[in-house]
VOFI-543669 format. One record per residue: x, y, z of N, C-alpha, C, O in turn; residue in three letters. Coordinates in steps of 0.2 Angstrom, whole numbers. Example, Ala and Ser with C-alpha at 12.3 -4.5 7.8 and 13.67 -1.06 7.14 Angstrom:
2
> 66/-28/39/62/-22/39/66/-16/39/71/-17/42/ALA .
> 64/-11/35/68/-5/36/64/0/39/67/6/40/SER .
This chain:
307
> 437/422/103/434/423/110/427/420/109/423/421/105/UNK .
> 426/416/115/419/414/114/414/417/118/415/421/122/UNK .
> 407/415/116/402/421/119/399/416/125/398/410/124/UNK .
> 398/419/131/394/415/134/388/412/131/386/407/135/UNK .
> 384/412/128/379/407/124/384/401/122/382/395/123/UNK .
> 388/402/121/392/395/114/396/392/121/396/386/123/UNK .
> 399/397/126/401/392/132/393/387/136/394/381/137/UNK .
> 386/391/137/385/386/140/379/382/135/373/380/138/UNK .
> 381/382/130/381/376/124/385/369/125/384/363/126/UNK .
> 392/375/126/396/368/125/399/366/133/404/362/133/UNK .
> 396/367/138/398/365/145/391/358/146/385/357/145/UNK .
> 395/355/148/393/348/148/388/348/156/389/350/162/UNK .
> 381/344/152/376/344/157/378/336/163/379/330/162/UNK .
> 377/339/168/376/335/174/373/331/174/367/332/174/UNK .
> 375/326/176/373/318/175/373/315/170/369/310/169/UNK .
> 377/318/165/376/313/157/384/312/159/388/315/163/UNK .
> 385/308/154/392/305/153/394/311/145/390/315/143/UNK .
> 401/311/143/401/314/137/399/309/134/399/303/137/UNK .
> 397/310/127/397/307/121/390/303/121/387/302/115/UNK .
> 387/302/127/379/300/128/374/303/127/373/308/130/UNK .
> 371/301/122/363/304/120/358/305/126/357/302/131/UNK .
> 353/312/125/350/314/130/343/311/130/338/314/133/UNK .
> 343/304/126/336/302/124/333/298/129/336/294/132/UNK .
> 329/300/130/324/295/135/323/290/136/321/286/131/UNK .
> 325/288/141/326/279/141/319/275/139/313/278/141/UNK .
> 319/269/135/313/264/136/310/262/142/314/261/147/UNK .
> 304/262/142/302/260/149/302/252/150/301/247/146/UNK .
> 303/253/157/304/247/159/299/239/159/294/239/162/UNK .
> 302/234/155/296/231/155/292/228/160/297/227/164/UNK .
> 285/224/162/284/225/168/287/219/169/289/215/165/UNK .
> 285/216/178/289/211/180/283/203/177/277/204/177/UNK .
> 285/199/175/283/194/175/280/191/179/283/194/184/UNK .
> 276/187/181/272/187/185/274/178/188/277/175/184/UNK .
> 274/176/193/279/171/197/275/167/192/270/169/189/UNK .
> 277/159/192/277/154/185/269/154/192/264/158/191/UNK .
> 269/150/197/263/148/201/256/152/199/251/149/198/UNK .
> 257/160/198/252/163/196/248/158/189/243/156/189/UNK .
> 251/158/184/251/154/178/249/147/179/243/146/177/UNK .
> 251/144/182/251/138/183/241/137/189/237/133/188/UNK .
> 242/142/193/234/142/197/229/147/193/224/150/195/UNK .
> 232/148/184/224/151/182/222/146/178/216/144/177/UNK .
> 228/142/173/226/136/170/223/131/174/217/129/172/UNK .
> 225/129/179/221/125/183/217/127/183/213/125/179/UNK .
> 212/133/186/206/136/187/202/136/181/196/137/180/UNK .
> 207/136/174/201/137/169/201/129/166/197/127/162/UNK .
> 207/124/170/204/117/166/198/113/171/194/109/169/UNK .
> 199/116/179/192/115/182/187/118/179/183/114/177/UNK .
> 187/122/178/180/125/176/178/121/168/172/121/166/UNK .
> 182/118/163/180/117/158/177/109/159/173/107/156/UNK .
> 181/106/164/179/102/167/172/101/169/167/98/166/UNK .
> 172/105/175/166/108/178/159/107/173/155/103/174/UNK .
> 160/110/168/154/109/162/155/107/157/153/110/152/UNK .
> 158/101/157/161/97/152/155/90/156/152/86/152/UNK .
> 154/90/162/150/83/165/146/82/164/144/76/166/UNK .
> 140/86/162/135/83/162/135/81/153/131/77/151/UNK .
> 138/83/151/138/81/143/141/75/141/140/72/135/UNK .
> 147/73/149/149/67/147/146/62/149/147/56/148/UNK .
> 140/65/154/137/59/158/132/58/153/129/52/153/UNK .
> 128/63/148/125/63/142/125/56/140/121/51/141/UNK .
> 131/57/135/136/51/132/134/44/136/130/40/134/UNK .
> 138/44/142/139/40/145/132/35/145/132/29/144/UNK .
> 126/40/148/121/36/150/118/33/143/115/28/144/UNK .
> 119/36/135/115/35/132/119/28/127/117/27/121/UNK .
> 125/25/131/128/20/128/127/13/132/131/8/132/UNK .
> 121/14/138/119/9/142/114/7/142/109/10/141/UNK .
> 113/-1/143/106/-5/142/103/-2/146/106/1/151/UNK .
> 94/-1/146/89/3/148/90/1/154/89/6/157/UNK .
> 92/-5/159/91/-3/166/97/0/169/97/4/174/UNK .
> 102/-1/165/108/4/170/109/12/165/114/14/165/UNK .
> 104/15/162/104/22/161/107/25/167/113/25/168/UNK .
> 103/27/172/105/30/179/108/27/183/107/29/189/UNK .
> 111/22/182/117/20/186/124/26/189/128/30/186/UNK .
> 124/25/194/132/29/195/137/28/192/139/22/190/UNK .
> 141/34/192/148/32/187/147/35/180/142/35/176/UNK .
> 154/38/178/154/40/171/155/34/165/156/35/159/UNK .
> 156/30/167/159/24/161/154/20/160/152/17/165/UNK .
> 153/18/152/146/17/151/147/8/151/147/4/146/UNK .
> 148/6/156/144/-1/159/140/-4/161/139/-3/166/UNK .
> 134/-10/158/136/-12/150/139/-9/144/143/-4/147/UNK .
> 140/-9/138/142/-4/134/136/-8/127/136/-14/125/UNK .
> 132/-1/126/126/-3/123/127/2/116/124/7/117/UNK .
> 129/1/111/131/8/106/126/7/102/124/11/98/UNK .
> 121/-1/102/116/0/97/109/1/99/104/-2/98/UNK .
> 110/9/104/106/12/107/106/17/101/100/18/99/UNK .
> 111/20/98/108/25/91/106/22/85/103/25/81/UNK .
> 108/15/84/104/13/78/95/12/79/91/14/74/UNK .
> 92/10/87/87/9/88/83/18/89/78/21/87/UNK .
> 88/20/91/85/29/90/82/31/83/78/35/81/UNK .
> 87/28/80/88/31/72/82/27/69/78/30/65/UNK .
> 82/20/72/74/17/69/67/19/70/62/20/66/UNK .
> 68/21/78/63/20/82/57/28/79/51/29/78/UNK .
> 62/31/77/60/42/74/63/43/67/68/40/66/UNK .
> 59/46/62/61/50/57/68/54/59/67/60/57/UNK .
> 73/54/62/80/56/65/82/63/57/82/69/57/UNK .
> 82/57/53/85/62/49/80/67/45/82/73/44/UNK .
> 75/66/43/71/70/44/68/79/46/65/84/43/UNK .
> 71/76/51/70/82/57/78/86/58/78/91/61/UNK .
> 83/81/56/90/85/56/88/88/50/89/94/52/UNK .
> 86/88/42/87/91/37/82/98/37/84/103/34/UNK .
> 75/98/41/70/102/43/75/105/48/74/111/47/UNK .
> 78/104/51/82/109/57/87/113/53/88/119/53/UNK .
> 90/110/49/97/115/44/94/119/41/94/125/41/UNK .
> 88/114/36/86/122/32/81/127/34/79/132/30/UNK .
> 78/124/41/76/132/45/81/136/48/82/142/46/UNK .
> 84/132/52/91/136/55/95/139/48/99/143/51/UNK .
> 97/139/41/101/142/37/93/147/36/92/151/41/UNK .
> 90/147/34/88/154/30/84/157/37/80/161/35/UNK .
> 85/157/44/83/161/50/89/164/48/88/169/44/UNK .
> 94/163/51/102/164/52/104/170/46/106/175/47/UNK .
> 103/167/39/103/170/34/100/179/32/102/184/30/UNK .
> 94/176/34/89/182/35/89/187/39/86/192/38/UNK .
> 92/185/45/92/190/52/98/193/50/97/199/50/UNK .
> 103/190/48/110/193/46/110/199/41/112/204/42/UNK .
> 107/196/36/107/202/30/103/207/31/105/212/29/UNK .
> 97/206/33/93/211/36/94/217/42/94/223/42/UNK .
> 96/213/47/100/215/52/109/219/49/112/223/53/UNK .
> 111/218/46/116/222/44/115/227/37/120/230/36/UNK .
> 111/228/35/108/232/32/104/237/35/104/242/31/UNK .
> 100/237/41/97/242/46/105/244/50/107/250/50/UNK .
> 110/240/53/112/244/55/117/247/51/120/252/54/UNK .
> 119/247/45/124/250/40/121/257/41/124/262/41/UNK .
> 114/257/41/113/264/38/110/269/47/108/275/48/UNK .
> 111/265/51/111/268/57/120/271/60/121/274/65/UNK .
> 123/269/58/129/269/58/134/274/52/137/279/54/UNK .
> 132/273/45/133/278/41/128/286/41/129/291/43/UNK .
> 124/285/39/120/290/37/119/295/45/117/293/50/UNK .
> 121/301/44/117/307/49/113/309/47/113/312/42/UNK .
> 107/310/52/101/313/51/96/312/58/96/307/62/UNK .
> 92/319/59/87/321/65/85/316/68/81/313/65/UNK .
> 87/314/73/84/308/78/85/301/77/82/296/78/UNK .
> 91/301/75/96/295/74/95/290/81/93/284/81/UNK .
> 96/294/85/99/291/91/94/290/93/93/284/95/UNK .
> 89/293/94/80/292/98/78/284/93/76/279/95/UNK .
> 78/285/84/75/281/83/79/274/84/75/269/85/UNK .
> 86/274/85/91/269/87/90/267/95/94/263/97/UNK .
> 86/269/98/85/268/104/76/266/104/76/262/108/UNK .
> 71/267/101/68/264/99/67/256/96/63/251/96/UNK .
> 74/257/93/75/250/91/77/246/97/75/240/97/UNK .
> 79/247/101/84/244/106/79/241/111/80/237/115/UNK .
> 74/245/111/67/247/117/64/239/115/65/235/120/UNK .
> 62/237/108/60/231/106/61/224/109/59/218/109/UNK .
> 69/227/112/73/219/117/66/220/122/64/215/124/UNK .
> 65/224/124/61/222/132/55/220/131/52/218/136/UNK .
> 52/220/124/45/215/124/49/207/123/53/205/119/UNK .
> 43/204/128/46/195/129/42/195/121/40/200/118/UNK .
> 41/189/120/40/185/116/32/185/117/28/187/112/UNK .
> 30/183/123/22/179/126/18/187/123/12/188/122/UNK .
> 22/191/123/17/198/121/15/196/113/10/193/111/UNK .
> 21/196/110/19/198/103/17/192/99/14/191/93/UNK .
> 18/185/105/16/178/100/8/178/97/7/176/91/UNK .
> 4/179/102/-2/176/96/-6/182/91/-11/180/88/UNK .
> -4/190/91/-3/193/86/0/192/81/-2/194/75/UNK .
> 6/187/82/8/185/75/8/178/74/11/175/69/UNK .
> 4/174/78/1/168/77/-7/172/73/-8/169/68/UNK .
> -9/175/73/-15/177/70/-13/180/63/-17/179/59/UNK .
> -8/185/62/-5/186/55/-2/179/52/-5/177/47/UNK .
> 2/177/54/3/168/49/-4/165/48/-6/162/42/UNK .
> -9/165/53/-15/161/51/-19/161/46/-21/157/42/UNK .
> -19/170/46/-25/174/40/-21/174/35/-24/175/29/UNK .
> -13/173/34/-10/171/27/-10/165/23/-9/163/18/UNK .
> -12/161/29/-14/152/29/-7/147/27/-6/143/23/UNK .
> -3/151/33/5/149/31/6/143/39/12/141/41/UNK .
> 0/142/43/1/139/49/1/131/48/-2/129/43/UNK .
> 6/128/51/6/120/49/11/120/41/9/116/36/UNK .
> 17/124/42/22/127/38/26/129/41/26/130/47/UNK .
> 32/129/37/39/130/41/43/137/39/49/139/40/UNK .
> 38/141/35/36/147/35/37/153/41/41/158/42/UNK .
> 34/150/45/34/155/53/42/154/56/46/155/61/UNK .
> 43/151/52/48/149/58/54/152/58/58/152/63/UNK .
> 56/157/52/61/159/48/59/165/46/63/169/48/UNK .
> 53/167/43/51/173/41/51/179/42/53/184/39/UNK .
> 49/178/50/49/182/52/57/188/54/56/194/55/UNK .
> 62/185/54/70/186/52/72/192/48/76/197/49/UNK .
> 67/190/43/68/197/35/68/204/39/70/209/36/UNK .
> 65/205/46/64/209/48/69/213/53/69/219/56/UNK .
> 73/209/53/80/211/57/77/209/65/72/207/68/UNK .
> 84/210/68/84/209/75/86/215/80/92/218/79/UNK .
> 84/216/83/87/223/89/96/221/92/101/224/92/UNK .
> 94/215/92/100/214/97/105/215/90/110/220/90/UNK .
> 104/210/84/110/208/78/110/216/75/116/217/71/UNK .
> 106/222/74/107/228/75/111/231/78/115/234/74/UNK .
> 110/232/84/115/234/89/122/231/88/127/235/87/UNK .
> 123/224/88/129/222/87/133/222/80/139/221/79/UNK .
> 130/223/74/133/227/70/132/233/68/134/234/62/UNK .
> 131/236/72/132/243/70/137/246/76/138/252/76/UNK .
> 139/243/80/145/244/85/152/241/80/158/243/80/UNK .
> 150/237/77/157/233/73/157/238/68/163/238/65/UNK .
> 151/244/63/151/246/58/158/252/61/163/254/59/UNK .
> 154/254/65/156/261/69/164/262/70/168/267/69/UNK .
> 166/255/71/173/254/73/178/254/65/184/256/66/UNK .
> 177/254/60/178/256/53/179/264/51/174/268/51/UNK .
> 185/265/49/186/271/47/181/273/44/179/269/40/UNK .
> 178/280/45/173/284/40/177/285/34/173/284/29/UNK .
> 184/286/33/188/288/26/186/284/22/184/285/16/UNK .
> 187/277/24/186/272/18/178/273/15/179/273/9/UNK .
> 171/274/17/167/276/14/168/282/11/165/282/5/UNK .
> 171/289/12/169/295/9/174/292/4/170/293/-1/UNK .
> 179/291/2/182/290/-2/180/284/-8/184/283/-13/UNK .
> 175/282/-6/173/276/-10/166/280/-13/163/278/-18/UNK .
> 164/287/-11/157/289/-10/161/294/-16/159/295/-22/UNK .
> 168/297/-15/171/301/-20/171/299/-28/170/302/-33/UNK .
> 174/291/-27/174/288/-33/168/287/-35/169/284/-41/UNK .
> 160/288/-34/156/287/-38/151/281/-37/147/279/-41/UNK .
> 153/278/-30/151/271/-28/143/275/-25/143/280/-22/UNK .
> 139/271/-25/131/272/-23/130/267/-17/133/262/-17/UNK .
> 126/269/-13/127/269/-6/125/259/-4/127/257/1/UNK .
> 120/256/-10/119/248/-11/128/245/-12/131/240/-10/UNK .
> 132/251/-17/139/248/-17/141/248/-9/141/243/-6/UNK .
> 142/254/-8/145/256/-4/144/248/4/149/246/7/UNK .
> 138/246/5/137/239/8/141/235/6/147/233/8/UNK .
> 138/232/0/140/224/-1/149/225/-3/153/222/-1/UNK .
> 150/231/-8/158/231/-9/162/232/-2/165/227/0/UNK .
> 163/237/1/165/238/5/163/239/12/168/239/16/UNK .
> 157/238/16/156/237/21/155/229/24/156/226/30/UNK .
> 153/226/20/150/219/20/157/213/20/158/209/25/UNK .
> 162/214/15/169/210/17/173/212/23/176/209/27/UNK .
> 172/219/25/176/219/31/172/219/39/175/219/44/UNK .
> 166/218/39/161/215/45/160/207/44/156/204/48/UNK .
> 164/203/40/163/196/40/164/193/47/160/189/49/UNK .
> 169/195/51/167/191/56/162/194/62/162/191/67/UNK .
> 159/200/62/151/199/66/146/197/62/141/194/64/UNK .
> 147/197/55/141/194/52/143/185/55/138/181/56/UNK .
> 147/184/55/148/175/56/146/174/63/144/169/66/UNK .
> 146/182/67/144/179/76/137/180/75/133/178/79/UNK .
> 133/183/70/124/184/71/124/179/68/120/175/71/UNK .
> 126/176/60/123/169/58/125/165/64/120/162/66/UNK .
> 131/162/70/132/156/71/125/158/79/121/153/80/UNK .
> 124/164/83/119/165/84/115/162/84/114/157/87/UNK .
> 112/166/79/106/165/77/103/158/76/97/156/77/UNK .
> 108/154/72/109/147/71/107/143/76/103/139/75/UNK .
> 112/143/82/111/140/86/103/141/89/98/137/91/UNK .
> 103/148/88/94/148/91/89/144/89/85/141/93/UNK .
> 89/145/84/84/141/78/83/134/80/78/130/81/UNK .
> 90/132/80/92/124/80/89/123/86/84/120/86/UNK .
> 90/125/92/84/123/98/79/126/102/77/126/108/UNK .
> 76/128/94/70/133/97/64/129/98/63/125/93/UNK .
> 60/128/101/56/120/104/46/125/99/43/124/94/UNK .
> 48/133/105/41/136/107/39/136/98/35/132/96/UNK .
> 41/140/95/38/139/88/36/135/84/30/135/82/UNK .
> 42/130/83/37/123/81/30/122/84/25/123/81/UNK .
> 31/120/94/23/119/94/19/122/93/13/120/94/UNK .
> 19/128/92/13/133/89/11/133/82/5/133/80/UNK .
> 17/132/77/15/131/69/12/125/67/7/124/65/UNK .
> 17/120/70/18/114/66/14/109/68/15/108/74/UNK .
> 11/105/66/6/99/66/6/93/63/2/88/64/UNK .
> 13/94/55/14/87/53/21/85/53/25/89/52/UNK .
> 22/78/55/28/76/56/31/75/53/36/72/55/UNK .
> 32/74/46/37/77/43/40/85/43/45/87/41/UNK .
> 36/88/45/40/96/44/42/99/51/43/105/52/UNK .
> 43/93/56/44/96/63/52/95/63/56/91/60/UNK .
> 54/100/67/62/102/69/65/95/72/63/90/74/UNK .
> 71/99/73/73/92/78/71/93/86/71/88/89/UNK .
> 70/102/90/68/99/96/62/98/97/60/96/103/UNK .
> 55/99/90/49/97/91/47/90/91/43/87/94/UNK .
> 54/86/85/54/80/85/57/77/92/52/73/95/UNK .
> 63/78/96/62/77/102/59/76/106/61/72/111/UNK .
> 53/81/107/47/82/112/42/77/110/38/75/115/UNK .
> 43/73/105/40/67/103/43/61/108/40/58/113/UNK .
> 49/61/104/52/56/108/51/55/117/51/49/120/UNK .
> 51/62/120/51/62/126/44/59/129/43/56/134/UNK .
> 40/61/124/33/60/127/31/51/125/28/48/130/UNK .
> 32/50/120/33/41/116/38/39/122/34/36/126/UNK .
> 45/40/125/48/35/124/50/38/133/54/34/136/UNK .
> 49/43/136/50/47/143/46/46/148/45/41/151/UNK .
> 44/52/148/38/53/154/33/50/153/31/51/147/UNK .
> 29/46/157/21/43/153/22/40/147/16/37/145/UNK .
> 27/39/144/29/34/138/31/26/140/29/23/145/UNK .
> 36/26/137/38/18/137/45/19/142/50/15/140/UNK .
> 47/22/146/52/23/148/58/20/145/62/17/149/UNK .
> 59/19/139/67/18/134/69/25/133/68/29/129/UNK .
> 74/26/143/76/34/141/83/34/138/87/39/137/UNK .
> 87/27/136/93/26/132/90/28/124/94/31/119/UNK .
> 84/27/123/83/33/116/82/40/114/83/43/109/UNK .
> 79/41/120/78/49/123/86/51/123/87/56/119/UNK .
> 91/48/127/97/53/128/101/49/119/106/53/118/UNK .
> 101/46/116/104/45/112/102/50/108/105/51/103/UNK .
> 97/52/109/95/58/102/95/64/103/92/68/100/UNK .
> 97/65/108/96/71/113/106/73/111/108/78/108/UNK .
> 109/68/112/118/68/108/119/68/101/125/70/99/UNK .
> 111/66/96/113/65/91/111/73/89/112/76/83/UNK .
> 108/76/94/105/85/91/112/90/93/112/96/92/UNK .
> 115/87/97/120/93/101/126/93/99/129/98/100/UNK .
> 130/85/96/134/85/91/134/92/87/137/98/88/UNK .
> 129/90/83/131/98/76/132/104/78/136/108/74/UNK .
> 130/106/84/130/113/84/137/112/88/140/117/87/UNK .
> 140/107/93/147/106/94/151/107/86/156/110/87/UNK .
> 150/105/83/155/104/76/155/110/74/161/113/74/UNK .
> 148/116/73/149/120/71/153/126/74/157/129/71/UNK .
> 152/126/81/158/130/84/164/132/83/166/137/83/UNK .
> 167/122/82/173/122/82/175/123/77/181/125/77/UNK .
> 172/123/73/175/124/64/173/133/64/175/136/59/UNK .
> 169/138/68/170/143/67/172/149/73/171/154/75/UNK .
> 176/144/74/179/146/82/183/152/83/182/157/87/UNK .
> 187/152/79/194/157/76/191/165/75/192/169/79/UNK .
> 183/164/68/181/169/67/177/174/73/177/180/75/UNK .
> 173/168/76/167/168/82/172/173/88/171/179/89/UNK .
> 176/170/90/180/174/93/183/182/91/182/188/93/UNK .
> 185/180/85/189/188/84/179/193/81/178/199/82/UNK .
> 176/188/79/170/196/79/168/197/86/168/203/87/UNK .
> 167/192/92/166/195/97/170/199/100/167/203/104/UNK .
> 180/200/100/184/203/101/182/211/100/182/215/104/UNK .
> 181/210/94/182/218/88/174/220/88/172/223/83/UNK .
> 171/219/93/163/222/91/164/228/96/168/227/101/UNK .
> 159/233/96/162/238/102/164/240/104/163/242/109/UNK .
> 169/243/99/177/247/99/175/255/100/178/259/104/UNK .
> 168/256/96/168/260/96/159/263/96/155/259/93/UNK .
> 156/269/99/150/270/96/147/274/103/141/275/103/UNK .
């Protein structure tokens, strides 16, 4: 004799089939979206890349034309004058001024980076009284311009007797950045806490605890404050003319500023030299991009996650 429990065990539930499991169906996936949808966002994003692709190609275009048809209409460079960059290349110390831009731009980049991910490692790890006020303090510093703090520290370079040097131009970096702060200590935050207590277990001191374990896995925000910062450096005009006074040790967009005044405005108007060098400064930092395009992305992705 069975007990009514084991009967209504075994009486079959309503709306199942026998033999069918009482499991939760998968949800449903959602509906794809009509091909037109797809087809009207590429267009809209190959206009737009369009859109700001023209004046770069008109860049080009103008600076492959004899000096009277520069400003000609039309993107297609007729005449077709290509030995517009070799007279560039004569006319100015070109290279020069690109080798003075790389190795200011690598140790600005360099310095902002390591310094700035070191300030935030330990604003991100470490707890202690007024974290958050001094971390907001830091952040306060984005809202002074530039024009405040320039000739206070045009008068510190001076009294160090470092002006008319390419000293200022870089230096100042070692000191971190608000923003390159903020932005790696959002990417720190986003890192398991276990992986440091557990490295703090085995005996690791907290200089390890950066360069071994915090520093390989922040590699791609540290590649978005060096490429940043790089690109900063590479067309920073205002610094140069405040430091620099010999032409050998001028940048490329101070070297520029030369060209435009020699060979532009009130100069010799050959502005086929002016835009040739002006292509020849914009190339690199196009090449850099693209060669860190992958990383560039995925640090800007994964910053933020958390904090």
């Amino acid at each position: 004799m069975t007990t009514a429990v084991e009967r209504g065990a075994a009486a079959p539930v309503p709306g199942l089939r026998p033999g069918r499991s009482a499991a939760r169906r998968p949800p449903a996936e959602p509906a794809r979206r009509p091909i037109w949808h797809r087809v009207l966002f590429v267009a809209a994003l190959v206009g737009a890349a369009v859109l700001f692709m023209l004046p770069f190609v008109w860049l080009i275009s103008a600076s492959l034309r004899p000096r009277e048809y520069v400003f000609a209409p039309g993107f297609l460079p007729t005449p077709f004058a290509p030995e517009n960059y070799a007279e560039a290349w004569r006319a100015v110390p070109l290279l020069t001024w690109f080798g003075n831009s790389v190795l200011v731009g690598v140790a600005a980049a360099a310095a902002v980076t390591l310094s700035s991910a070191w300030v935030a490692f330990g604003f991100a790890y470490f707890r202690f009284p007024g974290r958050n006020l001094l971390f907001g303090l830091v952040l306060a510093t984005m809202m002074l311009p530039f024009a405040v703090t320039m000739i206070p520290t045009y008068l510190i370079w001076s009294n160090l007797g470092l002006t008319d040097t390419q000293v200022p131009l870089w230096a100042g970096n070692l000191f971190g950045s608000a923003f390159y702060i903020f932005l790696l200590r959002q990417f720190l935050l986003s890192l398991p806490r276990e992986y440091f207590e557990a490295a703090r277990m085995d005996g690791a001191s907290y200089p390890q605890l950066f360069w071994k374990l915090a520093f390989p896995l922040i590699r791609p925000a540290l590649l978005v404050a060096f490429v940043f910062e790089f690109k900063a450096s590479w067309t920073d005009l205002l610094k140069p003319l405040i430091y620099l006074r010999n032409e050998q040790l001028y940048t490329l967009p101070r070297g520029l500023k030369v060209v435009l005044d020699r060979f532009g405005y009130g100069g010799e108007q050959q502005w086929e030299i002016v835009l040739a060098g002006s292509v020849l400064a914009t190339i690199p930092m196009i090449i850099l991009f693209f060669l860190a395009q992958r990383h560039f992305v995925e640090g800007i992705a994964t910053t933020g996650r958390k904090g």
